[in-house]
N, CA, C and O of each residue as an XYZ file, in Angstrom:
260
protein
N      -6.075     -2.817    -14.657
C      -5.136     -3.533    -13.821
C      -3.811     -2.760    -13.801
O      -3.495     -2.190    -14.846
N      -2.994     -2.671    -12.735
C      -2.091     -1.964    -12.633
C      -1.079     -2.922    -12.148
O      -1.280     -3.989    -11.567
N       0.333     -2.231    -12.565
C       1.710     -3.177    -12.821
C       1.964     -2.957    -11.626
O       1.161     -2.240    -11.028
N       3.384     -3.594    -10.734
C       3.879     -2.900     -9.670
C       4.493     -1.438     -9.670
O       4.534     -0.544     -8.825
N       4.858     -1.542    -10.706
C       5.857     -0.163    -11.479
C       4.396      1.287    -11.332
O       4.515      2.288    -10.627
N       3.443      1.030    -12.005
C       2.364      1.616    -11.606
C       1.791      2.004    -10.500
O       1.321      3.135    -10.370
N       1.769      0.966     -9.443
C       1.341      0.856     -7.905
C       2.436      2.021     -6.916
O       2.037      2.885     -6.134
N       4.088      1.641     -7.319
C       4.986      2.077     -7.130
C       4.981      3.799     -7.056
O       5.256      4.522     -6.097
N       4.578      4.147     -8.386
C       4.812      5.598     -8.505
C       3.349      6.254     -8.182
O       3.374      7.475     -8.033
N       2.212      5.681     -8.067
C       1.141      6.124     -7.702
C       0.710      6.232     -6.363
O      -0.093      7.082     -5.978
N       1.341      5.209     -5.515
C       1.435      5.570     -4.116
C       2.737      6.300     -3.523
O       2.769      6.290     -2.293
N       3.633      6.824     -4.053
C       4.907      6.772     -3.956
C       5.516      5.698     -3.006
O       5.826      6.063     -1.872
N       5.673      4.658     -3.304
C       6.779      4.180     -2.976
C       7.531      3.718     -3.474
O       7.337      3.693     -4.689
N       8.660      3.147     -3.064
C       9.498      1.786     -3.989
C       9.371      0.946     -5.248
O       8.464      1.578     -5.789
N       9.529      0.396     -5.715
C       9.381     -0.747     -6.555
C       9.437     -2.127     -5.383
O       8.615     -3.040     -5.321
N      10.541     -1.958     -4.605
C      10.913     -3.075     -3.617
C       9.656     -3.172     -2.749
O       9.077     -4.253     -2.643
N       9.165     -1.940     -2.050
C       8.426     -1.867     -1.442
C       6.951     -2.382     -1.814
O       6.229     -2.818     -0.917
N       6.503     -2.327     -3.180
C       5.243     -2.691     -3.786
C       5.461     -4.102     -3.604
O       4.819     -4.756     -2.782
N       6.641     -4.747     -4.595
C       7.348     -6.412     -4.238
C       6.539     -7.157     -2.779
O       5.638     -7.983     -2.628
N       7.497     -6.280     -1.781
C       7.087     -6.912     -0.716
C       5.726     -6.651     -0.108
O       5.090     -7.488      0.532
N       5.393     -5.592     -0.330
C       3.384     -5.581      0.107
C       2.420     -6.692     -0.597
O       1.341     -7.020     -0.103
N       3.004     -7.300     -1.963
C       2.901     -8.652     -2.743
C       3.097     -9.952     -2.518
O       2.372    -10.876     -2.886
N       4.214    -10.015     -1.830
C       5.096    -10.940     -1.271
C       4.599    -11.307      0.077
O       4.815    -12.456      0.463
N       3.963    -10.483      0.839
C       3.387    -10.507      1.836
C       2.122    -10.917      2.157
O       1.859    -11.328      3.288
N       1.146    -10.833      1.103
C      -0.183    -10.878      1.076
C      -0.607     -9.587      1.217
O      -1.580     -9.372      0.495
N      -0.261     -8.638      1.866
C      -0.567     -7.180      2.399
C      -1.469     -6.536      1.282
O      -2.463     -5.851      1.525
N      -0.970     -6.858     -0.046
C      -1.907     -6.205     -0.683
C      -2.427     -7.396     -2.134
O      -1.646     -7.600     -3.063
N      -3.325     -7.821     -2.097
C      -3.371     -8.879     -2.773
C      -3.536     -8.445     -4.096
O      -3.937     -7.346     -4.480
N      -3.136     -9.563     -4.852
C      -3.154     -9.012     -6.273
C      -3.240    -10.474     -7.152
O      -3.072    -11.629     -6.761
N      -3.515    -10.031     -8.270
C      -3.707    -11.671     -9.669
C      -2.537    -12.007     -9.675
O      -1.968    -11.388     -8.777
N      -1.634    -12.871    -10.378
C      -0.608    -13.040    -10.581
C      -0.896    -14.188    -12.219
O      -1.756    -15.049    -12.405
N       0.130    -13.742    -13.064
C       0.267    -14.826    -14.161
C       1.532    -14.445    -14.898
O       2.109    -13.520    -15.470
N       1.611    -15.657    -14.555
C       3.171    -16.115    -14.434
C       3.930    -15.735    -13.358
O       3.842    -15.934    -12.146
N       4.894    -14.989    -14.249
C       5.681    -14.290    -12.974
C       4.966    -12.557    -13.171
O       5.312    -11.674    -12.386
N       4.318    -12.376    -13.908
C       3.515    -10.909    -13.589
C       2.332    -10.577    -12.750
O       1.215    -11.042    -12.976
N       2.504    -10.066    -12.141
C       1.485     -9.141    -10.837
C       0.724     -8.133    -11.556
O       1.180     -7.327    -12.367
N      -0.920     -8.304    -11.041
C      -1.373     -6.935    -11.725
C      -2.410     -6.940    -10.498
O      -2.833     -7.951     -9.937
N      -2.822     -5.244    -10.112
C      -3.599     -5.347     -8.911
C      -4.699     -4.563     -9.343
O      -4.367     -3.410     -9.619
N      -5.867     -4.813     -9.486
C      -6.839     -4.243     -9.755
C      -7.428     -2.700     -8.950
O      -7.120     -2.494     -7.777
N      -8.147     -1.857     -9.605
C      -8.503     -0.608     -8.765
C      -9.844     -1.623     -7.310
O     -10.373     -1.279     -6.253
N      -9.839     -2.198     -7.694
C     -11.086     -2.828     -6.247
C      -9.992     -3.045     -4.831
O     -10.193     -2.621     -3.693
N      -8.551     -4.008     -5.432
C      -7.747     -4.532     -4.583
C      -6.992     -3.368     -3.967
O      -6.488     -3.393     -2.844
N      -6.956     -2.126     -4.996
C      -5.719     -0.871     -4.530
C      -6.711     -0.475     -3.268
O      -6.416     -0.495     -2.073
N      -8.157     -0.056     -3.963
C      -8.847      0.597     -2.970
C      -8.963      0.013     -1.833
O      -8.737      0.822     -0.934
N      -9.248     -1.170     -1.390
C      -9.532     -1.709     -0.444
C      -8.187     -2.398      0.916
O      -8.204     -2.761      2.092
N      -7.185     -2.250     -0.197
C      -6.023     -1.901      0.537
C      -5.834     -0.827      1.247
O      -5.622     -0.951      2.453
N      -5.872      0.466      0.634
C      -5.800      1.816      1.030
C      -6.832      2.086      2.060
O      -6.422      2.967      2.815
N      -8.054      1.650      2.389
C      -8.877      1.446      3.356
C      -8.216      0.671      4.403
O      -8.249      1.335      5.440
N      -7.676     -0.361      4.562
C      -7.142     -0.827      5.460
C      -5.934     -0.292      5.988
O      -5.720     -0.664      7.141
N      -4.923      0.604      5.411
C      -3.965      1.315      6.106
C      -4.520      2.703      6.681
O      -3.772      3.496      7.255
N      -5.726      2.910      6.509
C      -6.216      4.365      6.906
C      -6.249      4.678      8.149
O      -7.063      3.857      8.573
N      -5.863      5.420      9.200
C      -5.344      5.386     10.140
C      -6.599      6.834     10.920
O      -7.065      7.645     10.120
N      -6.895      6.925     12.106
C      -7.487      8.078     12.463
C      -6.344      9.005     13.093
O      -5.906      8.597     14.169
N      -6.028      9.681     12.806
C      -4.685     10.974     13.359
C      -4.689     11.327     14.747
O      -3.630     11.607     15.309
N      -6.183     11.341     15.568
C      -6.483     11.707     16.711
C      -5.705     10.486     17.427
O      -4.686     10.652     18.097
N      -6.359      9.161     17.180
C      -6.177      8.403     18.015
C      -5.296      7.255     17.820
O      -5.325      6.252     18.533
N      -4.434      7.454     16.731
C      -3.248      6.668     16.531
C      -1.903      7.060     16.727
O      -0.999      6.330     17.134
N      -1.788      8.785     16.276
C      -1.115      9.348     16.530
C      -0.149      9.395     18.003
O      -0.899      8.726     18.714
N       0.724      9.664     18.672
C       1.384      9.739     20.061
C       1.223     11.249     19.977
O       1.439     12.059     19.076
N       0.687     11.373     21.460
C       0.450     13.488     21.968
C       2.369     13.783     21.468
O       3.349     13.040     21.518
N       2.230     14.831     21.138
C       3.509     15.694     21.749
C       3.042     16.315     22.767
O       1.889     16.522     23.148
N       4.466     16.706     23.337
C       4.288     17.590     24.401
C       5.441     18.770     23.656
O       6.558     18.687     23.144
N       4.374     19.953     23.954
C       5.352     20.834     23.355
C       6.216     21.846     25.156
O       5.611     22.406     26.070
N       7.327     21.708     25.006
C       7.697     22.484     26.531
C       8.320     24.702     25.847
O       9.205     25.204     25.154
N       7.572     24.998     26.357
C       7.856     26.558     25.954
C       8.570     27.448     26.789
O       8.754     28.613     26.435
């Protein structure tokens, strides 16, 4: 199980930012008490859901030469 502090520096982001992906539902996690712990099933299956295809999410540039 992993802390937010953990989640934080392993995805790089925030501390705030992990908070609110918590706070949100966005990334679900156990909670007891006031401590959060998110399991490797919940990280992974999070990280599946932000996975994005580059081709077709992406916006074209236009490059002018």
């Amino acid at each position: 199980m992993l802390t937010p502090k953990q989640l934080a520096a392993r995805l790089s982001l925030s501390l705030s930012m992990v908070y609110r992906l918590l706070a949100n539902g966005d990334l679900e996690c156990y909670r007891f008490g006031s401590a959060y712990r998110v399991s490797e099933d919940q990280l992974n299956a999070f990280l599946q859901r932000q996975k994005v295809e580059t081709q077709k999410s992406m916006p074209k540039v236009r490059r002018h030469f």
